[in-house]
C-alpha positions in Angstrom: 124.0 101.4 123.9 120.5 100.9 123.5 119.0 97.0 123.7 118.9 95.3 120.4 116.1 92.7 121.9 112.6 93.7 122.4 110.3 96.3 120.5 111.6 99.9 120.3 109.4 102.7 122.2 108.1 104.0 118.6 106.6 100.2 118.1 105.7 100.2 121.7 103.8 103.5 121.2 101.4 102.0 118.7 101.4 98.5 120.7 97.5 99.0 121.3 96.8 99.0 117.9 98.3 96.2 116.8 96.8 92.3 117.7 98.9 89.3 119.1 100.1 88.5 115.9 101.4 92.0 115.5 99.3 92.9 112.4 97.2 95.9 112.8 94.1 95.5 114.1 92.3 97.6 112.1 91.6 98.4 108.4 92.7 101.3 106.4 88.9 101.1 105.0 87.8 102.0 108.5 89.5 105.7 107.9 88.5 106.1 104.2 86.4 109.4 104.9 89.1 110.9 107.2 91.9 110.4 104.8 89.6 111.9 101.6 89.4 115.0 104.2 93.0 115.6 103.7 94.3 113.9 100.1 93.8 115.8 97.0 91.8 113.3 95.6 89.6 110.2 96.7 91.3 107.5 98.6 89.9 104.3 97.3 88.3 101.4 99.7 91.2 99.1 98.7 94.4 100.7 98.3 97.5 99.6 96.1 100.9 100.0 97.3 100.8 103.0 95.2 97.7 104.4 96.2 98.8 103.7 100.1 102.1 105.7 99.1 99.9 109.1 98.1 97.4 108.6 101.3 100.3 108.6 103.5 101.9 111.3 101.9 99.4 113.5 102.3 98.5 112.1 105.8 102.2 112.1 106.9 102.3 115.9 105.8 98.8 117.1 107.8 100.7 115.6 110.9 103.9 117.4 109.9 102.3 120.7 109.4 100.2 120.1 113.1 103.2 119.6 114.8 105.1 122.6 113.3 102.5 124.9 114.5 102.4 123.3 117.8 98.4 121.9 117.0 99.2 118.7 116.9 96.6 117.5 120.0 93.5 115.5 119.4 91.2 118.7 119.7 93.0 119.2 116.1 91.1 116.2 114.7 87.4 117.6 115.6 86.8 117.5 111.8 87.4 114.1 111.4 84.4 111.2 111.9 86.8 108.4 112.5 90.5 109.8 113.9 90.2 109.9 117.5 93.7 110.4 118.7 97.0 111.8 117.4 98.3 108.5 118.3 95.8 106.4 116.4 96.3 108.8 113.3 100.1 108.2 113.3 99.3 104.2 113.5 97.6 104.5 110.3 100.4 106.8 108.8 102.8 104.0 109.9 100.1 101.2 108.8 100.2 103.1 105.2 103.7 103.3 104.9 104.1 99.5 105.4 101.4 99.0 102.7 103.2 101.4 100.2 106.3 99.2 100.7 105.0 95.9 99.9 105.9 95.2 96.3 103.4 95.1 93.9 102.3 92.0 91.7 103.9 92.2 88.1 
């Protein structure tokens, strides 16, 4: 039985990119360029819940299609100006799917 206490290993994988108060510590902003590089249209500087649903989407399907072609290493982000890991490009997948969850205001 695995140990209810503690962080799992998929929070523990993306430990370095979160601060002491376990927010992340960076800002979708910082990846604005990357993400426009793989979603349909422009990702805008501050996203919506709903806008952060359609990045990560799109993001969440690049890293899908990587991985099913057996791509998915860093050499497969040479395109990108600010994504320099797989690991720092599935934080901001996971950092976008906790934004497209908050609720928006009515």
């Amino acid at each position: 039985m695995r140990n209810q206490r503690g962080p799992s290993n998929f929070e523990k994988r993306y430990e370095s990119f979160r601060d002491d108060d376990g927010e992340w510590s960076f800002e979708i902003q910082e990846y604005q360029d990357d993400l426009n590089l793989i979603t349909p249209s422009d990702v805008p500087a501050t996203l919506t819940p709903k806008e952060a649903y359609r990045a990560v989407v799109f993001l969440e399907g690049f890293i899908q299609e990587k991985k099913s072609t057996e791509e998915w290493s860093d050499s497969a982000l040479d395109k990108f100006s600010k994504f320099e890991s797989t690991k720092e490009v599935e934080a901001v997948a996971k950092a976008l799917r906790e934004l497209s969850n908050q609720n928006e205001p009515n």
